[in-house]
N, C-alpha and C positions, 0 to 999 in steps of 0.2 A: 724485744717483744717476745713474753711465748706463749705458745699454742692454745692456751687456757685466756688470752687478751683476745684472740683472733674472732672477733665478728661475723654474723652465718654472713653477710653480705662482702666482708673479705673475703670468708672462704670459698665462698661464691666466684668470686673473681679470680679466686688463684686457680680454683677447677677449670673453668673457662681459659685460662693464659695458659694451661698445662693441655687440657683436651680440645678446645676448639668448640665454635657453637654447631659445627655440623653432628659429630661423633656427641655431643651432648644431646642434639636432639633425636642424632639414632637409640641412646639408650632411652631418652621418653616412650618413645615407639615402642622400641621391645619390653619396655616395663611395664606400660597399656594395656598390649597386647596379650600380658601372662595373663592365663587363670587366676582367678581368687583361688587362694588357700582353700581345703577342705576341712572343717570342723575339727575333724581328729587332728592336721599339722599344727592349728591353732592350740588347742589342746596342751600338744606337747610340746611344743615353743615355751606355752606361758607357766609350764612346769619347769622345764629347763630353766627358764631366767627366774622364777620364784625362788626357786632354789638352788641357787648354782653351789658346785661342790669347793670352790675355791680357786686359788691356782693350783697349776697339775707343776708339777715335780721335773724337773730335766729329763731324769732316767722315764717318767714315763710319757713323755713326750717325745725321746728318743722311742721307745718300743711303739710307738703307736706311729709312728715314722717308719719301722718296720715292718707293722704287721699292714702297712698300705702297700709295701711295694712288693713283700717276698708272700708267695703264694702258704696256704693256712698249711697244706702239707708237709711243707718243707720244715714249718716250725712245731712239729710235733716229734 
């Protein structure tokens, strides 16, 4: 079977056999609980997915793996 056969009500049940209904309903909670988005996130979400730039590149997925851990100083 692969991943593209699996059913949302399988995949349903494989989340459940993997998290538990407790921890599944603590994320209901805290998902609830969030804020609505504010106008401008929406915004720029539906720009990002309108247009996404493609796949990114190894080398720049390594740098951008970089420029998260070492401070902006050090790379200049």
């Amino acid at each position: 079977m692969t991943s593209q056969s699996v059913t949302a009500a399988e995949a349903a049940e494989r989340r459940r056999a993997v998290l538990g209904d407790a921890l599944i309903a603590h994320i209901h909670e805290v998902v609830d609980a969030a804020p609505d988005p504010t106008p401008e996130l929406v915004a720029e979400l539906r720009r990002i997915f309108a247009r996404p730039v493609g796949p990114v590149s190894a080398s720049r997925q390594a740098w951008r793996s970089v420029r998260a851990v070492v401070p902006s100083e050090a790379l200049s």
